[in-house]
C-alpha positions in Angstrom: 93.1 45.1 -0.6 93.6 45.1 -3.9 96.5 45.9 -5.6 95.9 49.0 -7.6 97.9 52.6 -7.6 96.2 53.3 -4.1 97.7 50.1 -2.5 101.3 50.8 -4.4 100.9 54.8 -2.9 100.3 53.9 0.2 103.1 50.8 0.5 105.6 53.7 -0.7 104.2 56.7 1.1 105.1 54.2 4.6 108.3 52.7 3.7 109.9 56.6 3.0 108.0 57.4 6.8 109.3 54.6 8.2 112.6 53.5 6.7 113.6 56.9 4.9 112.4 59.3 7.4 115.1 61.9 7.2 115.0 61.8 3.0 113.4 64.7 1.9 111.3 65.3 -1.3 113.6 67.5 -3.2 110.3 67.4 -5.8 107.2 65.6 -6.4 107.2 62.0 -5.9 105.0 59.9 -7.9 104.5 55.9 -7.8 102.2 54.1 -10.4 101.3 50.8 -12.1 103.3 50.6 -15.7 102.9 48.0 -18.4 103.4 44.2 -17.7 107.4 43.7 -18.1 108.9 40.2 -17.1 112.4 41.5 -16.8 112.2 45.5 -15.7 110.4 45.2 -12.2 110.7 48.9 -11.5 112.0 52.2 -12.6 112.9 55.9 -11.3 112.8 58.6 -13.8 113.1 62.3 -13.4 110.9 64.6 -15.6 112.4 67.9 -15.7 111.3 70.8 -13.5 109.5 73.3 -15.6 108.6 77.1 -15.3 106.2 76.0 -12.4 107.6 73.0 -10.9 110.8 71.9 -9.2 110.2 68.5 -11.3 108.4 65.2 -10.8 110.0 62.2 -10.4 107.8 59.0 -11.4 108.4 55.4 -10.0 107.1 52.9 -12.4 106.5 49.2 -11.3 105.6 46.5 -13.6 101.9 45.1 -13.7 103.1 42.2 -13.1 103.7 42.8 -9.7 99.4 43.4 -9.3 99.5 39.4 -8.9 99.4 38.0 -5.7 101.2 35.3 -7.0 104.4 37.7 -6.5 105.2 37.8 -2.9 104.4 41.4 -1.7 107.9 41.6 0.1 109.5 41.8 -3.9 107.0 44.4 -4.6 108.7 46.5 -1.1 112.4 45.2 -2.2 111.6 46.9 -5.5 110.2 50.3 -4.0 112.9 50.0 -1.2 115.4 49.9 -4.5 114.0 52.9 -6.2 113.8 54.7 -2.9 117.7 54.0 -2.7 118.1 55.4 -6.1 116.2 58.4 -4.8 118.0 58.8 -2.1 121.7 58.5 -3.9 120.9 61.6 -6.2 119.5 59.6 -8.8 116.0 60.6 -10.5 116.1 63.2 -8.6 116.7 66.8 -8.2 119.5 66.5 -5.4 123.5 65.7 -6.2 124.5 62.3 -6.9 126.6 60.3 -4.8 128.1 58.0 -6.5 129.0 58.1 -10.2 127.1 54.5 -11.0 123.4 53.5 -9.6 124.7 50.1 -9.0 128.5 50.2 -8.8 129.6 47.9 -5.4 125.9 47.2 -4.6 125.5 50.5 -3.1 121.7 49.8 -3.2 121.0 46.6 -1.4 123.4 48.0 1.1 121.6 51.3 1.6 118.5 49.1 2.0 120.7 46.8 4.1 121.7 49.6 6.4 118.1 51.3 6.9 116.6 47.7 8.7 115.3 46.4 5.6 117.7 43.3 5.1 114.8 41.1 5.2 113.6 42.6 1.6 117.4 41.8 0.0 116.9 38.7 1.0 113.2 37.6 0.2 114.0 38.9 -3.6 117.2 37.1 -4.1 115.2 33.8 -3.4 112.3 35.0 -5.0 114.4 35.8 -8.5 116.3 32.9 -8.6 112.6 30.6 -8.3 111.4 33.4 -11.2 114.1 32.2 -12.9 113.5 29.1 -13.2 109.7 29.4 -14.2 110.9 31.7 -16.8 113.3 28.7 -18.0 110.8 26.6 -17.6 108.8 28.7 -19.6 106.3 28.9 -16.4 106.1 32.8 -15.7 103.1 34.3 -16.3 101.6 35.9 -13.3 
């Protein structure tokens, strides 16, 4: 299957039904391919509600991550990550809960705690190889 918008919907729409199954969607939840960024894998944003909506909230993953050449467990650690954001208040229209999105490693834990471990743990290896291709001046995907 390729890796288009459809693929990226439905790795997202399983991980929340199987891994964040009591979350719910406080608003409409959106996840789409964004430009090619080597640095910002993903991102969460919250567009405010309007007369007619409660508010859409719009995950964003870099093109990059189309390649197969990325290992499609980064492509879930990212989601996982912005699912944890989600769930924390953040880019959302629920209460925060915590003051900082990344204060203490309050994500990788929260994807830690929900049996997703694995995904923490595939990235880390996987960015510190990206790393290197990127000093190597290796990284295009």
């Amino acid at each position: 299957m390729a890796r288009d918008n459809l693929w990226l919907k439905s790795r997202l729409e399983h991980m929340w039904s199987r891994y964040f199954p009591e979350l719910e969607k406080s608003n409409t939840v959106m996840v789409t391919f964004g430009r090619y960024a080597r640095f910002r894998f993903a991102s969460i944003k919250y567009q405010q509600k309007s007369l007619f909506s409660k508010g859409v909230t719009v995950i964003t993953v870099s093109s990059m991550f189309k390649s197969e050449k990325v290992p499609e467990e980064v492509v879930l650690y990212s989601l996982a990550h912005e699912l944890a954001h989600y769930a924390h208040g953040f880019s959302s229209s629920e209460k925060r809960k915590h003051r900082h999105p990344h204060k203490g490693g309050v994500v990788d834990k929260e994807i830690d705690a929900r049996g997703l471990g694995i995904l923490v743990k595939s990235y880390k290896i996987w960015l510190k190889e990206y790393r290197l291709m990127i000093r190597d001046g290796q990284s295009d995907f």
